[in-house]
C-alpha positions as CSV (number, residue, x, y, z in Angstrom):
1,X,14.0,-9.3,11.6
2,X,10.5,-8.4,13.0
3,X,10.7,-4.7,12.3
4,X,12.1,-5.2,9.1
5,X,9.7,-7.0,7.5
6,X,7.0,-4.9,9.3
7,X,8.9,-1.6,7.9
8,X,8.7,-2.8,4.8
9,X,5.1,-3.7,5.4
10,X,4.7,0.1,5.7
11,X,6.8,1.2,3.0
12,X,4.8,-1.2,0.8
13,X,1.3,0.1,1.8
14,X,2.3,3.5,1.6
15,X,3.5,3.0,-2.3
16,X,0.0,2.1,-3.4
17,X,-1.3,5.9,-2.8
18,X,1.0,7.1,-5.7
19,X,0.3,3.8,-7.6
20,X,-3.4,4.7,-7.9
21,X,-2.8,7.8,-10.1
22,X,-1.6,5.9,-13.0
23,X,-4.9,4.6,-14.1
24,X,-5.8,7.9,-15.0
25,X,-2.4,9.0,-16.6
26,X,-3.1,6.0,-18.6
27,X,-6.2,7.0,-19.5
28,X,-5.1,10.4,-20.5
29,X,-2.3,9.5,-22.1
30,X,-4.2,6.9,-24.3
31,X,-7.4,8.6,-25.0
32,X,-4.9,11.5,-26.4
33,X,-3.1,9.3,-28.8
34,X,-3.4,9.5,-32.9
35,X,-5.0,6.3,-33.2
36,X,-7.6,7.4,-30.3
37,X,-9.3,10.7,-30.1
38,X,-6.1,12.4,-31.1
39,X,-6.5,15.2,-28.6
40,X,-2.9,16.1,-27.9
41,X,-3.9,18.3,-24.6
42,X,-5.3,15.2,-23.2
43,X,-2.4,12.7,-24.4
44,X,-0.1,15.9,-22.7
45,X,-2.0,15.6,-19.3
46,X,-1.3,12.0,-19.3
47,X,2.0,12.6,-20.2
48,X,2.6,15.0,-17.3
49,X,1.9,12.5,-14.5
50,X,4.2,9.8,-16.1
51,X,7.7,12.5,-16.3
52,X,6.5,13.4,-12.4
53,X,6.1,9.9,-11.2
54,X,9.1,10.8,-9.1
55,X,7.5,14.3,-7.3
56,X,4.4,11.6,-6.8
57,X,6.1,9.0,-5.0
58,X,7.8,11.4,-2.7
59,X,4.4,12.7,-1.8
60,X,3.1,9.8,-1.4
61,X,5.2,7.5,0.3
62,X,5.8,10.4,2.8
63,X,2.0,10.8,3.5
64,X,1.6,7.2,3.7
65,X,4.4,6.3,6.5
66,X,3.7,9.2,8.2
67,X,1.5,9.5,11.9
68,X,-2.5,10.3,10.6
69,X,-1.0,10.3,7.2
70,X,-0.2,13.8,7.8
71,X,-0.1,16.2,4.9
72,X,3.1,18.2,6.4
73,X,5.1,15.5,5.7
74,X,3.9,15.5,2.1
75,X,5.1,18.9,1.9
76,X,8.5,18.2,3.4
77,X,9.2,15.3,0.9
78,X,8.7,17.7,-2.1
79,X,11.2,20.0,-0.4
80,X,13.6,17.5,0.2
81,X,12.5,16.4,-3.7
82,X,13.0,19.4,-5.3
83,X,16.5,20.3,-3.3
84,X,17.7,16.6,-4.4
85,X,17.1,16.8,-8.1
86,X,17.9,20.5,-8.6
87,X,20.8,20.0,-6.3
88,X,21.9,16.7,-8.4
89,X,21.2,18.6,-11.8
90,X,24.2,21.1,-11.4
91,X,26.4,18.5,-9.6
92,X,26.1,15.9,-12.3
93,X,29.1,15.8,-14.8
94,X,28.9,16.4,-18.5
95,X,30.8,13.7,-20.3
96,X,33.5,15.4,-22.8
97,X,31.2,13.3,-25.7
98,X,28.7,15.1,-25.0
99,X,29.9,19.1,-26.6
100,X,32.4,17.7,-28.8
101,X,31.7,19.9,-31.4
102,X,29.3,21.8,-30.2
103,X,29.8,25.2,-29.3
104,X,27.4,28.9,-28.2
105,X,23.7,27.9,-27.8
106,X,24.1,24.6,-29.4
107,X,26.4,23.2,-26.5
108,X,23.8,24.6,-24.2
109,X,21.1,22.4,-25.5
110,X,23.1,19.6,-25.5
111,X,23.9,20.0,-21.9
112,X,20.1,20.7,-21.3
113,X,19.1,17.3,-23.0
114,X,22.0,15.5,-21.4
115,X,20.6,16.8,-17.8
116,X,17.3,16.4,-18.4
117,X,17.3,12.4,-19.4
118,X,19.6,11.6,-16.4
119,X,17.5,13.6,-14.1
120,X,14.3,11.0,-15.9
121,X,16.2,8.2,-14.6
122,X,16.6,9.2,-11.4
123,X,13.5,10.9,-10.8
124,X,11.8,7.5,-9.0
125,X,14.3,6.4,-6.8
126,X,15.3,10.2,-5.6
127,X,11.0,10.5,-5.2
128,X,11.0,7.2,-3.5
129,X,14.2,8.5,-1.0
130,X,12.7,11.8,-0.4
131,X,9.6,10.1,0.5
132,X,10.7,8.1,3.2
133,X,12.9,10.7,4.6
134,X,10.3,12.5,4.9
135,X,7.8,10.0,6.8
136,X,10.8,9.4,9.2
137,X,11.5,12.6,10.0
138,X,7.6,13.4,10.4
139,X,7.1,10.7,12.8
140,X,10.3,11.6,14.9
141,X,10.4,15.4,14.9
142,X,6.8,16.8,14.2
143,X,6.8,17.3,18.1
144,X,10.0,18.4,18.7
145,X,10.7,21.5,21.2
146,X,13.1,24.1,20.2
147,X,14.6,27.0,22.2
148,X,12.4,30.1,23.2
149,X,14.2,31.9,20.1
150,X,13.9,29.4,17.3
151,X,10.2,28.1,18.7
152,X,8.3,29.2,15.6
153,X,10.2,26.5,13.8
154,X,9.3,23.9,16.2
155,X,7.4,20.9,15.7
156,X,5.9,20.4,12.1
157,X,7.4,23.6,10.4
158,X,10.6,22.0,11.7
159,X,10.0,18.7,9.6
160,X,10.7,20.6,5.9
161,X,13.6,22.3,7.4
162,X,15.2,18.7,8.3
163,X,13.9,17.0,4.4
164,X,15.4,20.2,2.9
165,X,19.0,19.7,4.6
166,X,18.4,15.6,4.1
167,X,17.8,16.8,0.1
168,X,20.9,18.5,-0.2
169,X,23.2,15.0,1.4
170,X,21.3,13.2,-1.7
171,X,21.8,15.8,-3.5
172,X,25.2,15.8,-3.4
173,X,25.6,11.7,-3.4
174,X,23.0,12.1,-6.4
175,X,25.3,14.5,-8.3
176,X,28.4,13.1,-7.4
177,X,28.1,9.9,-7.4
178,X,25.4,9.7,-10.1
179,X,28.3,7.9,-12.9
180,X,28.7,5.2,-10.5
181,X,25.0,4.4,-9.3
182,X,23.9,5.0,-13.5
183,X,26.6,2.0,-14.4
184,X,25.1,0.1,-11.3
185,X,21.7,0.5,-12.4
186,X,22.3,-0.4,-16.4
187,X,24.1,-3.2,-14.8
188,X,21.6,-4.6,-12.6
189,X,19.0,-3.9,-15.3
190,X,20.6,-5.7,-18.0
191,X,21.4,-8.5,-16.3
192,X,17.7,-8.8,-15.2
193,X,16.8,-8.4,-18.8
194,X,19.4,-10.7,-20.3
195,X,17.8,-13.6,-17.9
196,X,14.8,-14.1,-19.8
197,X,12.6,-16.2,-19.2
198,X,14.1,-17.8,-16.0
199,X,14.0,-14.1,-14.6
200,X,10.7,-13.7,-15.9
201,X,9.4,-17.1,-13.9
202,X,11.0,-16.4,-10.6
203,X,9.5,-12.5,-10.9
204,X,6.4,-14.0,-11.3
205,X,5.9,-16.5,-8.8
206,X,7.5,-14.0,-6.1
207,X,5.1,-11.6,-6.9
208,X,2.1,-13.7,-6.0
209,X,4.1,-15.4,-3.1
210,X,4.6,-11.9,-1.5
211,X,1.1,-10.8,-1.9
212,X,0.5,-12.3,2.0
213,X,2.8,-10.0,3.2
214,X,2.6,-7.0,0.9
215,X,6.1,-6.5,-0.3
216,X,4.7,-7.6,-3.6
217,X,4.6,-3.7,-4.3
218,X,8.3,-3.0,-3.6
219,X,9.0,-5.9,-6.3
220,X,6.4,-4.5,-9.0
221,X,7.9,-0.8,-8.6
222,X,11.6,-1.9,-9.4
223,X,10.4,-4.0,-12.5
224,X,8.0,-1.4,-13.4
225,X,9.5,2.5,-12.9
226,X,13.2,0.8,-12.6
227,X,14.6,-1.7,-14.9
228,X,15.6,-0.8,-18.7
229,X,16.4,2.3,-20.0
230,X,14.7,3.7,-23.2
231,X,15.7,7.2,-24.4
232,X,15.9,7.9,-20.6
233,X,12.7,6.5,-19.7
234,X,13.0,3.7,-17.1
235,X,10.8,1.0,-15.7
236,X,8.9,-1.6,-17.9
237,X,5.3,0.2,-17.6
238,X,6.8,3.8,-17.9
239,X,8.7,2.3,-21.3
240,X,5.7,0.7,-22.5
241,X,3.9,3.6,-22.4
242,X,6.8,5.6,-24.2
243,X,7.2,3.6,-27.1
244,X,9.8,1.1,-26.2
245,X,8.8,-2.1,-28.3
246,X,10.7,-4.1,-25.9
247,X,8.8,-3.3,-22.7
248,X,5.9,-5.1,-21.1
249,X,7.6,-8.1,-20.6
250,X,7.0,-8.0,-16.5
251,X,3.3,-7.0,-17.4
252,X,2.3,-9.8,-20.3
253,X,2.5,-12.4,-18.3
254,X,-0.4,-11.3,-15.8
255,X,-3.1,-11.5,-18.4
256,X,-3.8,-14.9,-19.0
257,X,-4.0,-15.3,-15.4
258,X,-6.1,-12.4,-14.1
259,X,-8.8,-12.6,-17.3
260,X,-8.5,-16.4,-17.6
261,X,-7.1,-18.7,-15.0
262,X,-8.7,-17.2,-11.7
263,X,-11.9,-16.6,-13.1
264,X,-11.7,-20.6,-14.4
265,X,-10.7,-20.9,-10.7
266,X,-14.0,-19.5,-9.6
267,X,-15.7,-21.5,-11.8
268,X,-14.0,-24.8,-10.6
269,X,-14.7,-24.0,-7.2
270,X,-18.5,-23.2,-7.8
271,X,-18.7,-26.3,-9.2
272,X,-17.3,-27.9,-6.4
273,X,-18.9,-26.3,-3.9
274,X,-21.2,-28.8,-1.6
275,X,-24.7,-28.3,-3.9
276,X,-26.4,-27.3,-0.4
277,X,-24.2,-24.1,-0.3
278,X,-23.1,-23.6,-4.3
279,X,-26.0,-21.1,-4.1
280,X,-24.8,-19.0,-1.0
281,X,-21.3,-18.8,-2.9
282,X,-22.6,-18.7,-6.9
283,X,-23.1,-14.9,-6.7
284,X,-19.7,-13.8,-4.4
285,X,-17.4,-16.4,-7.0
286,X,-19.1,-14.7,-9.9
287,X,-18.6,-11.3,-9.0
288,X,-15.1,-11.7,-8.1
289,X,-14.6,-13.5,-11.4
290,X,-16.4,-10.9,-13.2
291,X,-13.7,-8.2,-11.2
292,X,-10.9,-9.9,-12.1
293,X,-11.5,-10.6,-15.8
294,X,-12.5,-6.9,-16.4
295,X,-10.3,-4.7,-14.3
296,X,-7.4,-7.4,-12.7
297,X,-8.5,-7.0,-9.1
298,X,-7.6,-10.8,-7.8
299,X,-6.7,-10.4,-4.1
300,X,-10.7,-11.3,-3.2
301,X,-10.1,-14.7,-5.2
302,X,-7.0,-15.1,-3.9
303,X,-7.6,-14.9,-0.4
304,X,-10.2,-17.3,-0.6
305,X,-8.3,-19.8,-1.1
306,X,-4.7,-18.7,0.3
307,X,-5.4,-20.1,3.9
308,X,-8.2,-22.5,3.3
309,X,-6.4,-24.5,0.6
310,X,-2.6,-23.1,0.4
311,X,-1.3,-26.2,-2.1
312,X,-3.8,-24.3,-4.6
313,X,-2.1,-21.3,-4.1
314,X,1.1,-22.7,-4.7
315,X,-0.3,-24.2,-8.1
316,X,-1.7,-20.3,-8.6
317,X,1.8,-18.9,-8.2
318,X,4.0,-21.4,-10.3
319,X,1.4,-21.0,-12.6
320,X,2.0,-16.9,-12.9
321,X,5.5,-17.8,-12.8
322,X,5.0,-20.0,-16.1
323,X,2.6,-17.4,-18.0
324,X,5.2,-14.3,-17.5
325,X,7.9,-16.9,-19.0
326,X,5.5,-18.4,-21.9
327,X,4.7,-14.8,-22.6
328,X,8.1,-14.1,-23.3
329,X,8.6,-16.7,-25.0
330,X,5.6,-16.1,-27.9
331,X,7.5,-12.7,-27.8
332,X,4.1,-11.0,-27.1
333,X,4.5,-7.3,-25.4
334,X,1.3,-5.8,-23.2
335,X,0.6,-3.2,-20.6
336,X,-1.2,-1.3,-18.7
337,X,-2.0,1.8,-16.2
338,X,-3.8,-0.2,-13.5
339,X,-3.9,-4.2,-13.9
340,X,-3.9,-6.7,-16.2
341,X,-8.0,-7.2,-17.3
342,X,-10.2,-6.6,-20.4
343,X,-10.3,-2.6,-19.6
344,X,-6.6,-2.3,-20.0
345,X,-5.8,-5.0,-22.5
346,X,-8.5,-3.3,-24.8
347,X,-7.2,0.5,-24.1
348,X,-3.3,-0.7,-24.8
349,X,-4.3,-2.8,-28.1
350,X,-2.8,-0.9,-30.7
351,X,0.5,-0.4,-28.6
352,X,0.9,-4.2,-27.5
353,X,3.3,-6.2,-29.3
354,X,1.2,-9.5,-30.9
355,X,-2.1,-9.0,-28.6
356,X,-3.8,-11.3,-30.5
357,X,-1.6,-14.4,-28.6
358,X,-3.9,-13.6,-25.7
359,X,-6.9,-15.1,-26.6
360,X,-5.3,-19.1,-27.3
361,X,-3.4,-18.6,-24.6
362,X,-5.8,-17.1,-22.1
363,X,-8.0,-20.2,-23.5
364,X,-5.4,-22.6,-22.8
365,X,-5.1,-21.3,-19.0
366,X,-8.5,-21.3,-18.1
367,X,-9.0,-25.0,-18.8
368,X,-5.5,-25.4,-17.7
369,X,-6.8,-23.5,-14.4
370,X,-10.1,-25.3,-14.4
371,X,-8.5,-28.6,-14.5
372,X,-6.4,-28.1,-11.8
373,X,-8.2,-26.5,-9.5
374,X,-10.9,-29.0,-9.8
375,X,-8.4,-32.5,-9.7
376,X,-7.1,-31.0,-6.5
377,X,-10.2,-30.0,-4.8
378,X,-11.9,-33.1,-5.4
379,X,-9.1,-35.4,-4.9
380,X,-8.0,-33.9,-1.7
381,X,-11.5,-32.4,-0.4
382,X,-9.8,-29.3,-0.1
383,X,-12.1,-26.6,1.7
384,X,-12.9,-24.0,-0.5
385,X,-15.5,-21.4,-0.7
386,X,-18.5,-24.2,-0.1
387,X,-17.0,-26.7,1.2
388,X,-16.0,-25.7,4.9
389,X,-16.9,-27.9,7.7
390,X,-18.8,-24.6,9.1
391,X,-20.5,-22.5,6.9
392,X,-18.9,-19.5,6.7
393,X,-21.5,-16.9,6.8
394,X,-23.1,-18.6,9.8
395,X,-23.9,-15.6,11.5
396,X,-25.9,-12.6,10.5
397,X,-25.5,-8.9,11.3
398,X,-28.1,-6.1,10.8
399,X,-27.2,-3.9,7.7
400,X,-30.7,-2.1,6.9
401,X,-28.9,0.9,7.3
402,X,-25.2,2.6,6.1
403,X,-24.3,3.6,9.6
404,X,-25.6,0.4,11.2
405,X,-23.6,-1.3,8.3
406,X,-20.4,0.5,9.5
407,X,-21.0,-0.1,13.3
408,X,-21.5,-4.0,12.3
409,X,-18.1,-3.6,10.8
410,X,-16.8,-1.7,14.3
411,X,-18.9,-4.3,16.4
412,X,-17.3,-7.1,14.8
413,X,-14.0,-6.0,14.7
414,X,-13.9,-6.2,18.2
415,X,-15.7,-2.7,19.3
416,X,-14.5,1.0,19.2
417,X,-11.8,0.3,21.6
418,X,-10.1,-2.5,19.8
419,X,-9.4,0.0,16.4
420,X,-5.6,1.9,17.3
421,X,-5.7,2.9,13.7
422,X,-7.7,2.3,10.7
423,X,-6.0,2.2,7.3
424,X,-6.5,0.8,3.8
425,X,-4.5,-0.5,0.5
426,X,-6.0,-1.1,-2.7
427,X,-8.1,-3.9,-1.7
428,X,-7.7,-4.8,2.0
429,X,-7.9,-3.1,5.5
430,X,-5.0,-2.6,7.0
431,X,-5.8,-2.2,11.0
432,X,-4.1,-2.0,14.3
433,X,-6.1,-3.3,17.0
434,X,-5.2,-4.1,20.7
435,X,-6.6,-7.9,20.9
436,X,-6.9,-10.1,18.3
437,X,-9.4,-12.5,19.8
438,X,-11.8,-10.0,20.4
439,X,-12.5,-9.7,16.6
440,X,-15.3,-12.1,15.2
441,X,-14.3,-13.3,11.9
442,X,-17.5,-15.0,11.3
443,X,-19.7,-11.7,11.7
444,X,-16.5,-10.0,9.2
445,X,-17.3,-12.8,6.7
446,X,-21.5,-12.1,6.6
447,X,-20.6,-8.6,6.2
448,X,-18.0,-9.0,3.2
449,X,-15.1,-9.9,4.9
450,X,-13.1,-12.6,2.0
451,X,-9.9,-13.4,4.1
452,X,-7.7,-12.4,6.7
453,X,-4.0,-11.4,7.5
454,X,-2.1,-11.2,10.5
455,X,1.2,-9.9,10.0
456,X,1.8,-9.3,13.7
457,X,-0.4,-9.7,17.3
458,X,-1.2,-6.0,16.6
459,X,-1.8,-5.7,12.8
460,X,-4.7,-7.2,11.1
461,X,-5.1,-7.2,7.2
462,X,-9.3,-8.0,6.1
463,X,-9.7,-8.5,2.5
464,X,-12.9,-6.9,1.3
465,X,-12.2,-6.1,-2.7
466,X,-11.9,-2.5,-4.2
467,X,-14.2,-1.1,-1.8
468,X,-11.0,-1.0,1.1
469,X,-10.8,2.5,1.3
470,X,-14.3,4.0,0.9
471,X,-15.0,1.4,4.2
472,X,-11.8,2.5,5.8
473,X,-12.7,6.2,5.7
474,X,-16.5,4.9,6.5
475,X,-15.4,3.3,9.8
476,X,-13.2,6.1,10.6
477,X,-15.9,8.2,10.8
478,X,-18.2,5.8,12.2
479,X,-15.5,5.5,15.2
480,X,-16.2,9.3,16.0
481,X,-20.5,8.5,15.8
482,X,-22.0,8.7,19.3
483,X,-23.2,5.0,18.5
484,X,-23.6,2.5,21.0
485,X,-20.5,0.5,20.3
486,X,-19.0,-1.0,23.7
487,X,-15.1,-1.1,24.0
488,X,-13.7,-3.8,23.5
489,X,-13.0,-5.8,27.7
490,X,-9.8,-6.6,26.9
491,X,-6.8,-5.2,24.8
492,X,-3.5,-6.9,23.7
493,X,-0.9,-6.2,27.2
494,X,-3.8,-4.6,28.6
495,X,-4.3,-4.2,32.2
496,X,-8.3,-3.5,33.1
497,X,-8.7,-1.5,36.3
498,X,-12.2,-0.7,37.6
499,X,-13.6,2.6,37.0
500,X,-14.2,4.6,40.5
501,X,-17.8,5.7,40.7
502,X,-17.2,9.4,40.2
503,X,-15.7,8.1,36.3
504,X,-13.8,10.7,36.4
505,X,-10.1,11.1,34.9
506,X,-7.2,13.4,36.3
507,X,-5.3,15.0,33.4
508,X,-2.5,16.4,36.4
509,X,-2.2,12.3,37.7
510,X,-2.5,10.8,33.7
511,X,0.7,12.7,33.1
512,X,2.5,12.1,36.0
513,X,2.2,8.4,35.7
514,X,3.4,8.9,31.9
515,X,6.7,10.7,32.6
516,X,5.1,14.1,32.0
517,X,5.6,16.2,29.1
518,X,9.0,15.5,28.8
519,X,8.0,11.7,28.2
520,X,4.9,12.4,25.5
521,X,6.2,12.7,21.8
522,X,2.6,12.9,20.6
523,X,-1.1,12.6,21.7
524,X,-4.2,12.4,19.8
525,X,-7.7,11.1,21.0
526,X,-9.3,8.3,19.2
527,X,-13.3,7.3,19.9
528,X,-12.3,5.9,23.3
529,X,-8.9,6.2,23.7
530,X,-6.2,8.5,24.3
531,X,-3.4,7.5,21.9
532,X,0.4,8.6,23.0
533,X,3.7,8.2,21.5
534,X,6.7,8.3,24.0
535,X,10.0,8.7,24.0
536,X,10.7,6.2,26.8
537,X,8.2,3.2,27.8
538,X,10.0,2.8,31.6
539,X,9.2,6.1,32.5
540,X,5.2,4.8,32.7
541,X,4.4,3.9,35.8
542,X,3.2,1.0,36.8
543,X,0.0,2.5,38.8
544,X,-1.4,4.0,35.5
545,X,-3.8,1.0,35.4
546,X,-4.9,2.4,38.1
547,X,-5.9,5.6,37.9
548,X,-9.4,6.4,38.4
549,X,-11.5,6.1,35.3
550,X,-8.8,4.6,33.6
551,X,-10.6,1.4,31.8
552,X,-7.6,-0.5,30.3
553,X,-4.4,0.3,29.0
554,X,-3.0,-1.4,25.5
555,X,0.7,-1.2,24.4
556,X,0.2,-1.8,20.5
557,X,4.1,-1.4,19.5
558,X,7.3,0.1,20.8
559,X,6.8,3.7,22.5
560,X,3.1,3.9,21.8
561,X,0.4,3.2,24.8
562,X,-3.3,3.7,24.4
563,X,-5.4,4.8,27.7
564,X,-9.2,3.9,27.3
565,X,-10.9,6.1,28.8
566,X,-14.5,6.3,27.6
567,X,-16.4,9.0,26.3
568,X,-14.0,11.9,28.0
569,X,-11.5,11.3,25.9
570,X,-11.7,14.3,24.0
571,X,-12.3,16.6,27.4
572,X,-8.8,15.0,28.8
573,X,-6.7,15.9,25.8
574,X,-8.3,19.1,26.1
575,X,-7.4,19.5,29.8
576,X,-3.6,17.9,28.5
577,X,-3.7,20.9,26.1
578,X,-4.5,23.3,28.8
579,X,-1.9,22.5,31.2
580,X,0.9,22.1,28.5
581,X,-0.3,25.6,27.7
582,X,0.1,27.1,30.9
């Protein structure tokens, strides 16, 4: 149950790099319209990226499962893409309905149109397929060894070749079976839509219950690129956004909270806050208030409150539950390209459906919000921001500079040695690491740091607000800085050994304790470390630990094993290379 939840961890991460074109297809698309700047080539270029969602999320999901996020396995999901759909389009039966009638080029075009908005509805989920075919067969076969004769189709070029013959099995259970899985989808979609409300309220609260774990994203992409069907457009946001009057029920309901209740929230708990410290957290509440109302960013608020005071968080979710249902219910239609705040709601105005309901409604939740928040707080002395027993930001760390900033953020996150992989979603960091006590939340906190999530003994999620990714690629690079960052003493299933006086490490003796060649999937070198994937854990022997200049060894999943080795890292993968050469 472990690995599924943390697969689907992954899968949900890695659907938030296609995700984050669609605020500029919405912008396009928008800015093109009539009752805008009425520039049809821009409202086109919009248009574009909304009828390829499904080419995106193939590309995208691929480069987010696989190893490094690898761009070869991008390029394998839009073979296996392309050979699905274009496989599926000349499989796919043509109902006797309709050409009746219709004969010479006429028939054609019918048979065209007919293709062409059943290929629209099955665009995402053949994208979404391809995608993680693709990240699969990336991570299992980029390394793979093929006879003397067929070698130049070894390793990566060999990952294409596998999505391509992968494409043609959907392909053909695409085309074939499409009449089946088309009455299974209008089936499941209409009785999502005929539950109303009810449906509306559960979608809602799940969606902010789910947040802790991520698969919040798997649920928003069915409502919003599955579920309804308008003149072969599917998914609430992608109907919206074509017209359908209907759509933007699984959006509405977002706007009174993300513009009015959690910035009432903040409010509630700056007012709270012990008077001592309601300085110290005035400007961070305001700012993520000020985030939320404008652009619908509200996983900083969130999580800082999820852990300290969770029966808030319960209110926070029943209470998205209720505004998707009382959204519904005042019939009132809105939607957007990124999130549910003032930028989107203002953009989408003129193709919402009784906008104006927002206002006494936002109104109503952010005293409804403020109330609330505030009873419970004081009644229960829950500890929100300003209220903990220790102050949070208690210690201080040296950010005069960028690149001191970034080592701070490597120092405190347990050293250069405790980061296996660095990663990022829309608002937190998403890290493997090799010992979780090593990291210092405190020092996390004065740098930025608004909660923490630990799916597993080796993941770590920090939430830090939009800037995730800009710091994720920052302390990637700071990781490869000759910067005095000490490796972290001890790592998760780590065995130290002490380092023989001469420092030095054998390449020949590293790979016989690992099983040689025939053992090592994958290696890569990482700051300190020596990262391999294996096909078999027992074959690593036990004296490994031991090895001269070996200074700890960390297993951070299944078939993966990090050697810390210090600074030569990079000269004994080189020395690796040179042997599997010869």
């Amino acid at each position: 149950m472990k690995n599924v939840i943390t697969g689907l961890q992954s899968i949900g991460r890695a659907l938030m790099l296609p995700i984050a074109v669609l605020p500029v297809a919405a912008l396009l698309l928008r800015l093109g319209q009539q009752d805008l700047l009425d520039i049809p080539a821009v409202a086109a270029a919009g248009d574009a990226i909304f009828s390829n969602l499904g080419l995106l999320f193939a590309i995208g999901v691929a480069v987010g499962l696989a190893r490094e996020n690898h761009g070869a396995a991008g390029l394998a999901s839009v073979v296996g893409y392309l050979v699905t759909t274009k496989g599926a389009e000349v499989l796919i039966a043509i109902p006797p309905e309709v050409t009746a009638g219709l004969v010479g080029q006429a028939r054609d075009f019918a048979i065209d149109a007919f293709r062409e908005r059943e290929l629209g509805k099955l665009s995402v989920p053949a994208g979404l397929l391809s995608g993680l075919i693709a990240g699969w067969l990336y991570n299992r076969y980029s390394d793979i060894r093929l006879p003397s004769y067929l070698s130049f189709f070894g390793g990566r070029r060999f990952v294409p070749i596998a999505s391509g013959t992968a494409g043609i099995v959907l392909a053909l259970a695409f085309g074939y079976g499409w009449p089946i899985l088309e009455r299974g989808m209008d089936a499941a979609s209409g009785a999502v839509l005929a539950s109303d409300s009810i449906g509306l309220f559960a979608y809602g609260v799940l969606n902010r219950v789910l947040i802790v774990t991520g698969l919040h994203h798997i649920l928003n992409n069915v409502a919003w690129f599955l579920i309804g069907d308008y003149q072969g457009v599917t998914g609430d946001l992608k109907r919206f956004f074509a017209g359908d009057p209907t759509a933007g029920a699984f959006m509405s309901g977002f706007f009174p909270v993300m513009m009015f209740g959690l910035p009432a929230a903040c409010l509630a708990m700056y007012r709270t806050a012990l008077p001592e410290r309601r300085k110290a957290v005035g400007g961070m509440l305001f700012s993520m208030a000020l985030t939320s109302f404008l652009t619908g960013v509200t996983e900083p608020i969130e999580f800082s409150f999820m852990f300290l005071a969770p029966v808030l968080y319960a209110i926070h979710a029943v209470l998205t539950g209720v505004a998707m249902a009382a959204m519904d219910l005042f019939e009132v239609r809105l939607g957007f390209g990124f999130s549910a705040g003032l930028f989107d709601y203002l953009l989408n105005f003129s193709k919402a459906t009784q906008p104006l309901w927002l206002a006494p409604i936002g109104l109503a939740y952010f005293a409804l919000y403020y109330g609330l928040f505030r009873f419970f707080i004081v009644r229960f002395n829950l500890a929100t921001p300003g209220r903990e027993s220790e102050e949070a930001g208690s210690s201080r760390v040296d950010a005069s500079t960028q690149d001191d900033s970034i080592q701070g953020w490597i120092r405190a996150l347990g050293g250069a040695g405790n980061l296996v992989a660095v990663d990022a979603c829309t608002t937190r960091l998403r890290l493997s690491i090799a010992d979780q006590k090593a990291v210092n939340e405190s020092a996390l906190k004065a740098l930025g740091a608004r909660g923490f999530v630990r799916p597993s003994q080796q993941t770590l999620q920090v939430v830090v607000g939009p800037i995730a990714d800009q710091l994720a690629s920052s302390i990637r690079a700071g990781l490869r800085l000759p910067a005095n960052v000490p490796a972290s003493s001890a790592t998760h299933a780590a065995t130290p050994a002490p380092v023989s006086s001469a420092g030095a490490v054998s390449a020949a003796q590293l790979l016989q304790t690992l099983g040689g060649f025939k053992n090592i999937r994958d290696v890569r070198a990482a700051a300190s470390r020596l990262c391999f994937t294996l096909h078999d854990d027992a074959a690593v022997s036990a004296e490994l630990a031991q090895l001269a200049g070996i200074r700890g060894v960390a297993r951070p999943m299944a078939q993966s094993i990090h050697v810390l080795v210090g600074p030569a890292a990079t000269g004994v993968l080189a020395d690796l290379d040179r042997m599997r050469a010869g």
